[in-house]
DOLOMI-902397 format. One record per residue (C-alpha): x negated, y negated, z; residue number from 1. Coordinates in Angstrom, 2 decimals. Layout:
REM DOLOMI-902397
ATOM     east    north       up  resi
ATOM        X        Y        Z   NUM
...
This chain:
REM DOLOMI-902397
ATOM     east    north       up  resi
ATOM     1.65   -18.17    13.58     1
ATOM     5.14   -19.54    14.25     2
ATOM     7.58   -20.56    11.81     3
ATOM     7.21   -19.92     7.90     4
ATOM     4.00   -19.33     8.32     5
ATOM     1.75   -16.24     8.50     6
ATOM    -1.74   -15.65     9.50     7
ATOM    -4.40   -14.98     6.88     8
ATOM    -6.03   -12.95     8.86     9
ATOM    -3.19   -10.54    10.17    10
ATOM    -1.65   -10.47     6.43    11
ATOM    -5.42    -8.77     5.38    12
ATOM    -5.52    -6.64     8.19    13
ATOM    -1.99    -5.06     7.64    14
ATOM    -2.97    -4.83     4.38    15
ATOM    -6.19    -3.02     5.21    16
ATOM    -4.64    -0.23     7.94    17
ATOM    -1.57     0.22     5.67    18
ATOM    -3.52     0.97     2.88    19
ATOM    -5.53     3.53     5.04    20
ATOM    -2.54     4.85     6.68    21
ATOM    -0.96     5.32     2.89    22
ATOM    -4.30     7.23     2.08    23
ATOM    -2.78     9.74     4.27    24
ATOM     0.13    10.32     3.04    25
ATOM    -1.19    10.41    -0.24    26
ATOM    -3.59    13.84     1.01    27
ATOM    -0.40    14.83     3.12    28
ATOM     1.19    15.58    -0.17    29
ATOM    -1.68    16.95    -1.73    30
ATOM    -5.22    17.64    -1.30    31
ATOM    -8.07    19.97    -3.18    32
ATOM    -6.78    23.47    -2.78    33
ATOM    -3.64    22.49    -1.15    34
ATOM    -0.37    20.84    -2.15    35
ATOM     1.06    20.26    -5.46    36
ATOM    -0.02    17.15    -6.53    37
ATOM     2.32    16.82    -9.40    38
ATOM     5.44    17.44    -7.03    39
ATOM     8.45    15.22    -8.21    40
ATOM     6.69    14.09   -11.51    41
ATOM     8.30    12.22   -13.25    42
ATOM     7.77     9.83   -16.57    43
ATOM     8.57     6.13   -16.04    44
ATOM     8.25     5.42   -19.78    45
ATOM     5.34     5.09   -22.22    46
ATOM     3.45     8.40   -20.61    47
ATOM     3.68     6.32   -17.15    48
ATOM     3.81     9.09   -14.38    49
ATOM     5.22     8.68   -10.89    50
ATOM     5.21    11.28    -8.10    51
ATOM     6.57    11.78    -4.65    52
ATOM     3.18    10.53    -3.18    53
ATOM     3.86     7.45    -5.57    54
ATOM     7.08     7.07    -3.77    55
ATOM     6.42     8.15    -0.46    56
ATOM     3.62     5.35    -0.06    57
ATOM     5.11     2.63    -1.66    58
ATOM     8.20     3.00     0.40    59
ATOM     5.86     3.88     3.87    60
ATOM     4.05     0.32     2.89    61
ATOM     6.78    -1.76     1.92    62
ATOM     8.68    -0.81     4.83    63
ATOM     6.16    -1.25     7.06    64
ATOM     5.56    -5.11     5.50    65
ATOM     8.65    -6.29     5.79    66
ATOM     9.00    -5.11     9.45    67
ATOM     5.82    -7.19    10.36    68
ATOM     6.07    -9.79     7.76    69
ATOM    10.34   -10.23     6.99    70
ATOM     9.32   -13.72     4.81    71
ATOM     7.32   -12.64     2.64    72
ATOM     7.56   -11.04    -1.08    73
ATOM     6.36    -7.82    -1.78    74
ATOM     6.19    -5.87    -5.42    75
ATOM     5.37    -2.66    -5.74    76
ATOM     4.15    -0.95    -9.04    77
ATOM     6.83     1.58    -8.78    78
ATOM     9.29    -0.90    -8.66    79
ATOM    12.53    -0.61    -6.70    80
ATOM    12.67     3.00    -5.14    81
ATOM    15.99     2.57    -3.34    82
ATOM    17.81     4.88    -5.56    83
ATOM    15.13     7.31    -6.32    84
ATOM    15.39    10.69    -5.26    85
ATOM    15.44    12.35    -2.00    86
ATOM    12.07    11.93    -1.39    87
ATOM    11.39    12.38     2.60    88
ATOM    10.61     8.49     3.83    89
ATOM     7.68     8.09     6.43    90
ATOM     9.00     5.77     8.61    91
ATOM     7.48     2.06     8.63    92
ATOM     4.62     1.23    11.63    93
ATOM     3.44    -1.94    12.65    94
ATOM     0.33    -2.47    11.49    95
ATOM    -2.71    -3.65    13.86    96
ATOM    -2.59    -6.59    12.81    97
ATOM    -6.52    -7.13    15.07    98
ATOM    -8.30    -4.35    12.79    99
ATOM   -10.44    -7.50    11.14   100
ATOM   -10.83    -9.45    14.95   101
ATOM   -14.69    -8.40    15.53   102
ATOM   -14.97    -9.79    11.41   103
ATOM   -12.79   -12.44    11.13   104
ATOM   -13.27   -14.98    13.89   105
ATOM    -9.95   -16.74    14.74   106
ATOM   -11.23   -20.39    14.04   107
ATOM   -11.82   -18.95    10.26   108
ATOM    -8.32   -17.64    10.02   109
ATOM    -5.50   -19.99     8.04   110
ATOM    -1.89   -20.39     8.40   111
ATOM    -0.28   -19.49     4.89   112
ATOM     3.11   -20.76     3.82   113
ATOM     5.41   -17.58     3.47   114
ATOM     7.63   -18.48     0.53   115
ATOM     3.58   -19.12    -1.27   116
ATOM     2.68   -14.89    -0.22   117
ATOM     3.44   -12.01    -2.02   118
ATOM     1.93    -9.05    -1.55   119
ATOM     1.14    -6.38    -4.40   120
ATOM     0.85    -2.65    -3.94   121
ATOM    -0.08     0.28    -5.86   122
ATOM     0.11     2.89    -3.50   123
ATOM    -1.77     5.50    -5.85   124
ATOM    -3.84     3.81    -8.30   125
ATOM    -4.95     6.87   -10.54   126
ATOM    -1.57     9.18   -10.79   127
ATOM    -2.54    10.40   -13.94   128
ATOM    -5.79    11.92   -12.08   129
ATOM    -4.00    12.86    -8.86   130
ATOM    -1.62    14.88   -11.00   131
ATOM    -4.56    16.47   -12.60   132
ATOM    -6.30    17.41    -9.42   133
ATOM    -9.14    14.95    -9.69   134
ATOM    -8.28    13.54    -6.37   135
ATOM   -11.83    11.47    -6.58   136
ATOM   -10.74     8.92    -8.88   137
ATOM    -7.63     7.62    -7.28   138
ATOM    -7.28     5.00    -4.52   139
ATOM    -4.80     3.04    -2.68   140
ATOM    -4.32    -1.00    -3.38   141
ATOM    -2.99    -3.59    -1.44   142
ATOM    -3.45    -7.28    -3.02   143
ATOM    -2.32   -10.45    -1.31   144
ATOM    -1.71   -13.90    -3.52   145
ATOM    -0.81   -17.40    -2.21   146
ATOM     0.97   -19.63    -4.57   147
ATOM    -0.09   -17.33    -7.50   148
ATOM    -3.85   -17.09    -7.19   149
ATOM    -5.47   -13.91    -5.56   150
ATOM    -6.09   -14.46    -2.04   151
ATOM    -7.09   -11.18    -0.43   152
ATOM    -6.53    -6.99    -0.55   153
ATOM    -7.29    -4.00     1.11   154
ATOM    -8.73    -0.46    -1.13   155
ATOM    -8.61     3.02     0.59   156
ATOM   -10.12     6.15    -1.21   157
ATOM    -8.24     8.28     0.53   158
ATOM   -10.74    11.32    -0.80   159
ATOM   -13.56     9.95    -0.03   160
ATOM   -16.22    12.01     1.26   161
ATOM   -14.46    15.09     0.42   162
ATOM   -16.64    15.53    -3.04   163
């Protein structure tokens, strides 16, 4: 897709292998019997907690959005991380943007107006739990909207299978 447009298609697919990467940054930090998993807690109001795996894959999937998709918006539930901490950053990737090619057939795929997108991240749905060690109720979220209305999204478990 030229333009200021983007492809459907591509959008859910970086969505879907960030989200997956993420997932591994998320057990990178911390996984059962290893890591600290409350490492760089801290409280972002009204019993809110955020940790470095918070932080590390937000930044990882912003970063890696904007490189592959510069006109979009993107909001992340941990909100503008530029001056937090000294967190290491994972550098950004470019997604594959043909993870979804053998599902999505090209002729089904749409050309989205840019300034419409905005993709949504959580990178750690369930901090509470991570924090607590209860690494099976936590996931990753990606969401994608076009001119306000849910469009598409991406969900990693990134513990899956491991209990």
């Amino acid at each position: 897709m030229g333009g200021n447009f983007v492809s459907a298609k591509q959008l859910t697919a970086a969505a879907a292998h960030l989200a997956f990467t993420a997932s591994i940054i998320l057990r990178d930090v911390a996984s059962p019997g290893s890591g600290d998993s409350s490492a760089g807690l801290v409280d972002k109001g009204g019993g809110d907690p955020q940790t470095i795996a918070d932080r590390r894959a937000q930044r990882f999937i912003e970063n890696s959005f904007k490189a592959a998709f510069p006109m979009v918006r993107i909001v992340g539930e941990e909100g503008d991380l530029a001056d937090v901490g000294s967190d290491s950053i994972d550098p950004p990737i470019a997604p594959d943007l043909t993870c979804l090619d053998s599902d999505w057939p090209d002729d089904q795929d749409r050309a989205l107006p840019a300034e419409e997108v905005c993709v949504w991240i959580d990178p750690l749905d369930g901090t509470r739990e991570y924090t607590l060690g209860r690494f099976q109720y936590v996931c990753v979220l990606i969401g994608v909207s076009v001119s306000g209305r849910a469009f598409s999204g991406a969900l990693c478990e990134p513990y899956h299978g491991l209990y």
